[in-house]
C-alpha positions in Angstrom: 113.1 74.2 123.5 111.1 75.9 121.0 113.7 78.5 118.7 112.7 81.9 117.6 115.5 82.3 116.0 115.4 78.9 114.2 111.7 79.6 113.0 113.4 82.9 111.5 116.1 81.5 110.0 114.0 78.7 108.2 111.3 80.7 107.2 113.8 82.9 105.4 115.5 79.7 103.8 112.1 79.0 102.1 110.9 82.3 101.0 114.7 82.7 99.8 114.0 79.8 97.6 110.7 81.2 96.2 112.6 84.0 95.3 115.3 82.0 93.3 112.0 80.7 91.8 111.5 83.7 91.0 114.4 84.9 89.5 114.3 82.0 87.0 110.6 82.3 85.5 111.8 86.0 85.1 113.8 86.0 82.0 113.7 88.9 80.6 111.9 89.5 77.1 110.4 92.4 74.6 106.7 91.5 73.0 106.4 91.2 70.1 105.8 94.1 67.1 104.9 92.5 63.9 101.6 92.4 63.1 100.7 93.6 66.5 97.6 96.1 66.7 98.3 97.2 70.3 99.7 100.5 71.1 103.3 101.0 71.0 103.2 101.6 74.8 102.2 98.4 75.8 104.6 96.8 72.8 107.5 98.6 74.4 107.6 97.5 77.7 110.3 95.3 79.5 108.2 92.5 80.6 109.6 90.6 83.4 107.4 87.8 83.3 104.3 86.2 81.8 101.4 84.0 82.8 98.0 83.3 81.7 96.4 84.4 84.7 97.6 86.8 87.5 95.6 86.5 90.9 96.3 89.1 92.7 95.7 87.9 97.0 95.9 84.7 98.1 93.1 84.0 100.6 90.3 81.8 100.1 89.1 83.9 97.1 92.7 84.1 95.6 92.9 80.2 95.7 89.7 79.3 94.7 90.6 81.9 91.8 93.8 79.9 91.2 92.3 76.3 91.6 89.4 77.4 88.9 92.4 78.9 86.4 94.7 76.0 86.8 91.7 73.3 86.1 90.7 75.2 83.0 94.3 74.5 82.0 96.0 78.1 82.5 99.4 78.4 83.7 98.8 81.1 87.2 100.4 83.5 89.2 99.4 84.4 92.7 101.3 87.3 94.4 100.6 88.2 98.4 101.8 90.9 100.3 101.9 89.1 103.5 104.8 87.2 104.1 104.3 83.1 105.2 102.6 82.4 107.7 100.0 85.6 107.2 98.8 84.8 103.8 94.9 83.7 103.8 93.4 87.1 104.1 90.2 87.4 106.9 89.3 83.3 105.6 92.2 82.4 107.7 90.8 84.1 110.7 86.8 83.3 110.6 84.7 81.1 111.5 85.1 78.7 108.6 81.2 78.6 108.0 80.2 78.7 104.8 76.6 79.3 103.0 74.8 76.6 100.6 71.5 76.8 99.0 68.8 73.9 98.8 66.0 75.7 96.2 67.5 78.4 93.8 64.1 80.5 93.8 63.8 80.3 97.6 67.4 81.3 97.7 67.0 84.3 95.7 64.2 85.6 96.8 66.0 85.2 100.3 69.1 87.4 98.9 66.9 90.2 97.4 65.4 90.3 100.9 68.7 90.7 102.3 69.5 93.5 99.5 66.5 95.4 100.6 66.5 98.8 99.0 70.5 98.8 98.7 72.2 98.4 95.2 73.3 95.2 93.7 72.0 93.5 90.2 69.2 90.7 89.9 71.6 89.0 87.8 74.8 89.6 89.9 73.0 87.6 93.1 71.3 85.1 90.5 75.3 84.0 90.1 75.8 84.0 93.4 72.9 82.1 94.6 73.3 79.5 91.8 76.8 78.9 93.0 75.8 78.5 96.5 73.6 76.0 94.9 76.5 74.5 93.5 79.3 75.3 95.9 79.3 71.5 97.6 79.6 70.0 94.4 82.2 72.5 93.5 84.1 71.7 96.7 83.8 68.1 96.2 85.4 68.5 92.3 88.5 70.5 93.8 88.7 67.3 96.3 86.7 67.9 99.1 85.2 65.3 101.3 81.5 65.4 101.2 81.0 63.1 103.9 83.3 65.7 106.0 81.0 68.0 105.3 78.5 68.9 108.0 75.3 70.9 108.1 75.0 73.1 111.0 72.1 74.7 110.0 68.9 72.6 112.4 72.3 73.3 115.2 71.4 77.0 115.1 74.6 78.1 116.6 73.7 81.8 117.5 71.6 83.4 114.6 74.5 82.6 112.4 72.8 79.5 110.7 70.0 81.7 109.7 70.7 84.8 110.7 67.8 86.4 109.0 65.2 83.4 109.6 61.8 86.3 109.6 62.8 87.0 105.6 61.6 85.2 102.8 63.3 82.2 101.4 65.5 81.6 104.9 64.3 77.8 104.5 66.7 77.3 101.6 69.7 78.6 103.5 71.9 76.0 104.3 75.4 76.6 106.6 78.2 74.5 106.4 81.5 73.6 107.9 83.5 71.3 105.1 85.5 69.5 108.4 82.8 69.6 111.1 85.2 72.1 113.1 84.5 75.7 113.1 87.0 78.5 113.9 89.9 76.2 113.0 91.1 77.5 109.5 89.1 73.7 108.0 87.9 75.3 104.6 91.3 77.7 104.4 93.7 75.0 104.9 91.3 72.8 101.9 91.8 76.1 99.7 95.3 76.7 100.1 96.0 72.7 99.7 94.3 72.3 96.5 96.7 74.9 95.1 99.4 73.5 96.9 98.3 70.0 95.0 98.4 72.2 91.4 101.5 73.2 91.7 102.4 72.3 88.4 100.0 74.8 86.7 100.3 77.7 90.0 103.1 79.7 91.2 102.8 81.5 94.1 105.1 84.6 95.4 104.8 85.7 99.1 105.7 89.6 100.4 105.4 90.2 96.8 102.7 93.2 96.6 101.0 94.2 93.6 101.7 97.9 93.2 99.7 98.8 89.8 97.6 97.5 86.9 99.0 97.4 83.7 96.4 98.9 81.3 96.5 99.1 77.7 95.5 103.2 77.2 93.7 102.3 73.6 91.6 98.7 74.3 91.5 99.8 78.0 93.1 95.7 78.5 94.3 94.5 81.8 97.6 93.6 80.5 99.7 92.7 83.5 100.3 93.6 87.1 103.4 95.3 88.4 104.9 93.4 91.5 107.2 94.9 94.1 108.9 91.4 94.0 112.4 90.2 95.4 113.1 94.2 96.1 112.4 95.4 92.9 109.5 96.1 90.7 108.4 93.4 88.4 106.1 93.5 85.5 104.7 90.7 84.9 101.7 90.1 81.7 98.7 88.4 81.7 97.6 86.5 78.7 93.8 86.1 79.1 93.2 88.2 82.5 93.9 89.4 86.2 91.8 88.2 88.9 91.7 90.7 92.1 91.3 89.2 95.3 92.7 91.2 98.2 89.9 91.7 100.3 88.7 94.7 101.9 90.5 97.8 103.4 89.7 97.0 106.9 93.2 98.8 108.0 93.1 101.4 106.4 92.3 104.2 108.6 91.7 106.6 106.1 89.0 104.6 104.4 87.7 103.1 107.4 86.6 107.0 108.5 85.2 107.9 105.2 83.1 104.4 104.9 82.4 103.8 108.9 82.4 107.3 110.3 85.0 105.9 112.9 87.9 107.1 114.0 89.5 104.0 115.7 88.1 100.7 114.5 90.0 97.7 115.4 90.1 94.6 113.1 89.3 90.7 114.2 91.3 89.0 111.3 93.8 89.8 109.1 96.3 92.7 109.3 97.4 93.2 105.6 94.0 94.2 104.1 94.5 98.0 103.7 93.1 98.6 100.7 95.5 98.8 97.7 93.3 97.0 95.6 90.6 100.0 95.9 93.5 102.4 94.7 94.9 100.4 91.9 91.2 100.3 90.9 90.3 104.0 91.0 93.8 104.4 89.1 92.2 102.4 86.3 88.5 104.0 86.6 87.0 101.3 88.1 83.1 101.9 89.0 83.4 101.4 93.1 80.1 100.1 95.0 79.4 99.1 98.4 82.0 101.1 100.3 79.2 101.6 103.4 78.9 98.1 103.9 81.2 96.0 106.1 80.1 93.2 108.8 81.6 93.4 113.0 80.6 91.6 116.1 79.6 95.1 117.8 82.3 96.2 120.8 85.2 95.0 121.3 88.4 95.3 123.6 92.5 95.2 122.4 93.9 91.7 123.2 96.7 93.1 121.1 97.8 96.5 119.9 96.4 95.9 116.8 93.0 93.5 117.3 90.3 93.3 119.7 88.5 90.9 121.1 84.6 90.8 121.4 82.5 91.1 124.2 79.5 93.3 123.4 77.2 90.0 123.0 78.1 88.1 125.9 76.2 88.3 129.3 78.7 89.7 131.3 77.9 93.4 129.0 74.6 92.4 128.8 73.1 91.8 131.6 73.7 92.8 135.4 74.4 96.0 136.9 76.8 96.9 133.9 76.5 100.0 131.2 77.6 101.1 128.6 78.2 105.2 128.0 79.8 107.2 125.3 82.4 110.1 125.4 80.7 111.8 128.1 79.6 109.3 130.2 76.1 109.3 129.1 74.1 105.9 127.3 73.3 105.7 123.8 71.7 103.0 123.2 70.2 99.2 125.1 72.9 97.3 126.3 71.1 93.7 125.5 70.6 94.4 122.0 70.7 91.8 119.3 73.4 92.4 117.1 73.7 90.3 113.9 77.1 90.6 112.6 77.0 94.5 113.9 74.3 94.8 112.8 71.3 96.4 115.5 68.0 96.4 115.0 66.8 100.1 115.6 63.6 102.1 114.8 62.6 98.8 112.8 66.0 98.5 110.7 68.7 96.2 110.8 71.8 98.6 110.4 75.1 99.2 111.7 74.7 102.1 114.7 77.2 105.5 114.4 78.7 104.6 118.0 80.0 108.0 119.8 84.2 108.3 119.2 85.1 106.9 122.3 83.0 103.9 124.5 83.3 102.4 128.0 81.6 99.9 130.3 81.2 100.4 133.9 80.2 98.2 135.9 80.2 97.5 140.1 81.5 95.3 142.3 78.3 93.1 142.6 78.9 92.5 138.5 82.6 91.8 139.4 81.8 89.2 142.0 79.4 87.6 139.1 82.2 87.3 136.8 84.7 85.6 139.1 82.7 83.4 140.3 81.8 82.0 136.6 78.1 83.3 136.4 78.6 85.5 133.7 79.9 84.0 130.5 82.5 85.9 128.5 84.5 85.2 125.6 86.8 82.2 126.0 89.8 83.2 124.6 89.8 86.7 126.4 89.5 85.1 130.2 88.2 88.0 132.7 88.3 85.4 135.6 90.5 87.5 137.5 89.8 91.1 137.5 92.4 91.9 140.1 95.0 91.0 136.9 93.5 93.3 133.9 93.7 96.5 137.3 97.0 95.8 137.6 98.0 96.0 133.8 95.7 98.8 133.5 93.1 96.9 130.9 90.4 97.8 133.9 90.2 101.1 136.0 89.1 100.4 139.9 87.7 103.6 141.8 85.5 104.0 144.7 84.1 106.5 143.0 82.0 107.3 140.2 83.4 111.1 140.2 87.2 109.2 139.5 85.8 107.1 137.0 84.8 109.9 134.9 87.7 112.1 135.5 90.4 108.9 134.9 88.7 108.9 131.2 88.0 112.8 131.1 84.1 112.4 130.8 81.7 114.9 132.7 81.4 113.5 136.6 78.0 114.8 136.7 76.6 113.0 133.7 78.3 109.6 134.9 76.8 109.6 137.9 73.2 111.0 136.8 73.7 108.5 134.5 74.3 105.7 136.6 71.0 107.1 138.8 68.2 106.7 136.0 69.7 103.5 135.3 69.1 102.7 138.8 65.3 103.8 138.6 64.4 101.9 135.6 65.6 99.4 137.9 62.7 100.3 139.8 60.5 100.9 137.4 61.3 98.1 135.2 60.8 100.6 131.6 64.2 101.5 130.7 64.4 105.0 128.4 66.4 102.9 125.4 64.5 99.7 126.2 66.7 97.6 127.6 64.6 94.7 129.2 64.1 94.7 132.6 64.9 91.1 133.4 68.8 92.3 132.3 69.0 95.3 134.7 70.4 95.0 138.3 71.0 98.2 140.4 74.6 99.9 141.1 75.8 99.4 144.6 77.5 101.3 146.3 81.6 101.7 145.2 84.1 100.5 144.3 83.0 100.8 140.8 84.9 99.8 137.3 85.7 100.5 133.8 87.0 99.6 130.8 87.6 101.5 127.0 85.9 99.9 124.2 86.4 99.9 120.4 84.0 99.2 117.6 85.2 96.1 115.6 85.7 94.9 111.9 85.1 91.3 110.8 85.4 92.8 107.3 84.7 95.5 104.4 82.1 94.8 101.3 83.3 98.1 99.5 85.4 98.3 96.4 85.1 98.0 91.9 81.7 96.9 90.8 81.7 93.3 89.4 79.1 91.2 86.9 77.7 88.2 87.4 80.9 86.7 85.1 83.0 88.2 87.8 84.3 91.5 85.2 85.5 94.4 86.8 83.2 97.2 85.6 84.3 100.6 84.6 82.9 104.2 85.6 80.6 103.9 82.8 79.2 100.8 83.8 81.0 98.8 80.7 83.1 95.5 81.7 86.6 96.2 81.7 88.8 94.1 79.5 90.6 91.1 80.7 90.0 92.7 84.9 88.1 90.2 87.5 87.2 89.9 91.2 86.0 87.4 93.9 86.0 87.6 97.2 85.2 90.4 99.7 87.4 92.9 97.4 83.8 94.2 96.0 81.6 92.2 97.2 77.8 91.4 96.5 76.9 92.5 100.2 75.3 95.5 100.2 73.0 95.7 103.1 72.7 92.9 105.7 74.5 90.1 105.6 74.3 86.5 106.2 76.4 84.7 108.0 79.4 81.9 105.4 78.1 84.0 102.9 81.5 85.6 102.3 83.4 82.5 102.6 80.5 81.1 100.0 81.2 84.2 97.6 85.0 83.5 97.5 84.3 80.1 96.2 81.1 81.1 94.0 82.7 84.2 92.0 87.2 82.6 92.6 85.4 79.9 90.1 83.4 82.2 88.2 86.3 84.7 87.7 89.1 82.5 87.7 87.4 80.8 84.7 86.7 83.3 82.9 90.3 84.9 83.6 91.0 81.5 81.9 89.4 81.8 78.7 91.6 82.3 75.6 91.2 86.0 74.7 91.3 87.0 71.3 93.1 90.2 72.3 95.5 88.5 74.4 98.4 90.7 75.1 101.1 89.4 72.2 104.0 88.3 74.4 107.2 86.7 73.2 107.3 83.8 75.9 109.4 81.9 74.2 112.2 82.2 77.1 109.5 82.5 79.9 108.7 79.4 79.9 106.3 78.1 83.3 108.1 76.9 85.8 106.5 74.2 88.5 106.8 75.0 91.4 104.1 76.9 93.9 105.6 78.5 96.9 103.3 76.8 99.3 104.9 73.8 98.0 108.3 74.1 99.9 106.3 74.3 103.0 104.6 70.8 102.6 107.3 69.1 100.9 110.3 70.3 102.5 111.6 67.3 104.8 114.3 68.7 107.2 118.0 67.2 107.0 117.7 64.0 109.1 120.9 62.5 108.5 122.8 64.4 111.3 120.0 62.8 114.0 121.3 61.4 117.0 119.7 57.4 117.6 117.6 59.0 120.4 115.9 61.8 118.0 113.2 61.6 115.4 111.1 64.1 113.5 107.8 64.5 113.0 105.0 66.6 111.2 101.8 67.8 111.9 99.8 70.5 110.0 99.2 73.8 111.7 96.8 76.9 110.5 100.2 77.9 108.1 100.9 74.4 107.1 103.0 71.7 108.2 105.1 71.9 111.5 108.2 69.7 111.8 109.6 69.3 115.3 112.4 67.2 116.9 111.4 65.0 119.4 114.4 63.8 121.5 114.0 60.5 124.1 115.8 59.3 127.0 115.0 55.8 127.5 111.0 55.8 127.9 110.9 59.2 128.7 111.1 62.4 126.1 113.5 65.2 127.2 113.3 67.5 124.6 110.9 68.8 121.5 112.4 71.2 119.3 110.1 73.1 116.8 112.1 73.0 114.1 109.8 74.1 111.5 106.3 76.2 111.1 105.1 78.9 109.3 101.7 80.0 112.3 100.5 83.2 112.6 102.9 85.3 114.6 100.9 86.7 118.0 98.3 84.1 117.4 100.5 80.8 117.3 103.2 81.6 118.7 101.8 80.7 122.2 101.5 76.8 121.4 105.0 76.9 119.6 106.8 78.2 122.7 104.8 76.8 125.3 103.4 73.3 124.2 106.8 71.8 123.3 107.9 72.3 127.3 104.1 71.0 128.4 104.9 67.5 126.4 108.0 67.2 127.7 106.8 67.4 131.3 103.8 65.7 131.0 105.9 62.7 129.1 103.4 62.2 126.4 100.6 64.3 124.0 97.8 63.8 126.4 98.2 67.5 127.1 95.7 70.6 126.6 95.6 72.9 123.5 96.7 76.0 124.4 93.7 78.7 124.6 93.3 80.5 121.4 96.0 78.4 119.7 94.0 75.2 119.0 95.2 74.0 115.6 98.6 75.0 116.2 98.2 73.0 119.2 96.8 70.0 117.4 99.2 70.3 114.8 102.0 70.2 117.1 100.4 67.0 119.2 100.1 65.3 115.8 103.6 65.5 114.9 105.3 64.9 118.3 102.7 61.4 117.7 104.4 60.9 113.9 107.8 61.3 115.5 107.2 58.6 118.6 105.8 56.2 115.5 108.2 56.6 112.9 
């Protein structure tokens, strides 16, 4: 049986020995003062800590950050506020896709195409298109596969291959998956091994969040981070630079209403973007661009309290005798719209609608009957076979009237059902008043009739400091500030529409950019007295892939096994009775709690009945699944 507790309990055991970690590369020392030009406030403070680099977020931008640092020879920090098991940022979560470019002038004249009008420098997307150029090559020097790598672009999965084919230069896009699998963590997992595999030149502190940048007040230097670290706050200097990669501020609900509009916006991915990079960056004076920028996939419903699922795109919302109406009850816009990463094309523009605050679809019982009986696709891991369920636990309202529709969510009776009437005449007619087609429009019946509430979604944000095309952090007036960098989606290049990879492309492009130039021996280098901080190896990631549990207490009938999950390697016990297995214990894993968590506690008792790994991944679990297969296989072998 599958342990909570015992998950708890090791997961605590290894961040318990980062922390020790910790506590040992964190001698305490004074800089130096002779000869020393920097202020006396910088020369007087209690450093905890010192490394060449500081990355600040450890997603995919964060580790490509790291990986370019450590292979330009500097010794690295990374610090993440999530605890194991969440770090990765929104790269754990997506689609793994990521952008490559075949013909640099075709490429850029693609991306300025994809600027439009909006804000962001010729030489800024020169970078960035050159890396994408560059970015299999890059991939393949950190110790990628380039067989594994597989072009999806001729697939044209969606429009996310191309997702802008009608613009200039869209022949020299190019999207890639570096494992051939998309949606299962492939280019994440790559990331986060290849700092794993430095570990003697990275260190890596989990729950650890940065609180503030350390600026020298006369050079205007990055000098160090403080680090609420072990339970107290921990300043710790950077030699030749800080690289910020947190991401965007996607839960933040303060600056989700001043950049979206929205009141309620629910995100896909991760949970611990919520923007303390954008205020450590206004404390500096940090020049902020693209904050009205940010990608979703339209509509979405809660799966949990705290993400949705999407279903604005599939046919089920699409097509039939289904609507959707704002506060009121009223529509606002054509259900069968393209969207493009949220994006709709309207009046002739691709932009991101202003949705009213609250959203529903109703549909009938003609539309119901559709989608139990499998006619109407809908998204996989949110399964909406059986209605009768999502009444019962109050997902879906049932009435047999449209007047209790409207009164169960307080819109205006009279406006649903007049609503619900012109819909039925453009039926008729076949000319719908926001031009939905007519080949997607099916009359109401008569009741019972149903709804759901709907939330806009977030994939991600663009918005935060203004960077170069060397990845510098740029100040208020427009002058690089010393020693500061950032890759990633913390800032990014996006300013208008967006492709699809291209983000997972930018953290690679500008991590190795920045985490290069963060590299660089700086001739103002903050004078630190290091001589009792010396590195020590040791990444946190490490313990997870090379701590082997205690075998020597293991019965003759039980043998462990690993497999690697989304979080890294999982470890279980598999117990056997003859030629039959009675038991698998998960006896180590670090998955993503509410996303994981059904494999862990449910494949285990699946094996164990089924007497073997020929079993199903669990829906919405699939690489915890596999990794859990794979190491109940390891164990049977060994």
């Amino acid at each position: 049986m599958y342990s909570t507790s015992r998950r708890t309990f090791i997961k605590a055991g290894a961040l318990a020995g980062i922390s020790a970690l910790g506590a040992t590369t964190l001698a305490s020392c004074a800089p130096k003062t002779s000869g020393s030009s920097q202020s006396s406030s910088v020369q007087d403070i209690a450093w905890d800590g010192c490394f060449d680099v500081v990355v600040v977020g450890f997603g995919a931008a964060g580790a490509a950050s790291a990986i370019a640092a450590a292979e330009a020879g500097a010794k690295v920090l990374i610090v993440d506020k999530a605890p194991e098991g969440h770090e990765g940022g929104n790269s754990r979560y997506c689609a793994q896709l990521f952008v490559s470019i075949n013909d640099f002038d075709q490429g850029l004249e693609h991306y300025k195409a994809l600027r439009g009008q909006f804000y962001t420098p010729d030489d800024v997307l020169e970078a960035y298109v050159q890396g994408m150029c560059d970015i299999r090559s890059t991939l393949v020097s950190w110790g990628a596969d380039e067989s594994g790598m597989v072009d999806l672009t001729d697939k044209k999965i969606s429009n996310l291959t191309v997702e802008y084919p009608e613009l200039p230069g869209s022949s020299a896009v190019r999207t890639n998956l570096i494992d051939g699998t998309i949606s299962q963590a492939g280019l994440w997992r790559f990331l986060k091994k290849g700092v794993v595999e430095r570990a003697d030149s990275i260190d890596c502190w989990y729950e650890s969040p940065a609180t503030s940048l350390i600026q020298d007040p006369v050079t205007k230097a990055i000098v160090g981070v403080e680090i609420d670290h072990d339970g107290k706050s921990t300043r710790i200097a950077a030699r030749n630079g800080v690289v910020m990669a947190l991401g965007g501020f996607e839960n933040n609900a303060e600056y989700m209403q001043q950049a979206t509009g929205y009141t309620t916006v629910y995100p896909i991915g991760t949970l611990y973007n919520e923007g303390d990079g954008i205020r450590m960056a206004q404390e500096i004076g940090a020049k902020m661009w693209h904050m009205g920028a940010w990608e979703s996939n339209g509509i979405g419903l809660t799966q949990q309290e705290d993400r949705v699922r999407n279903l604005s795109t599939r046919t089920f919302f699409t097509s039939g005798s289904v609507v959707l109406v704002g506060t009121d009850g009223s529509r606002y816009i054509a259900e069968d719209l393209e969207q493009r990463h949220g994006h709709l094309k309207i009046a002739g523009s691709w932009i991101m609608p202003q949705r009213p605050l609250r959203n529903f679809f109703v549909f009938d019982e003609a539309q119901k009957a559709d989608l139990e009986a499998g006619k109407a696709k809908y998204y996989a891991t949110y399964n909406f076979t059986n209605i009768d369920s999502k009444i019962e636990n109050g997902l879906i309202f049932k009435a047999d009237t449209l007047d209790e529709i409207a009164t169960h969510f307080d819109m205006d009776p009279a406006i649903l059902n007049r609503t619900i009437e012109l819909f039925n005449q453009a039926v008729q007619t076949g000319v719908d008043a926001f031009g939905r087609s007519a080949e997607s429009m099916r009359a109401f019946g008569e009741g019972p009739y149903y709804a759901l509430e709907a939330w806009p979604s977030v994939l991600n944000t663009q918005g935060g400091p203004e960077r170069t095309a060397r990845g510098e952090v740029l100040a208020a007036d427009g002058t690089p500030i010393p020693h500061l960098y950032s890759a990633g989606e913390y800032g990014g290049v996006t300013a208008n529409d967006y492709q699809g990879g291209g983000n997972i492309a930018e953290c690679v492009v500008f991590g190795k950019i920045s985490g290069e130039a963060a590299a660089e021996e700086k001739e103002d280098a903050v004078d630190i007295d290091a001589s009792s901080l010396e590195f020590v190896p040791g990444c946190g990631t490490q313990s997870i892939y090379e701590q082997t549990p205690d075998a020597s207490n293991l019965g003759s009938n039980e043998k462990v096994g690993v497999g690697e999950g989304l979080g890294g390697p999982i470890w279980v016990k598999v117990t056997t009775d003859g030629s039959s297995i009675s038991n698998v214990e998960i006896i180590h894993a670090t998955e993503t709690e509410g996303v994981g968590d059904a494999a862990l506690d449910n494949l285990p008792g699946k094996i164990v009945e089924a007497n073997g790994i020929e079993v199903d991944a669990i829906a919405g679990a699939t690489v915890t699944s596999s990794g859990i297969i794979k190491a109940v296989a390891n164990a049977l072998e060994s």
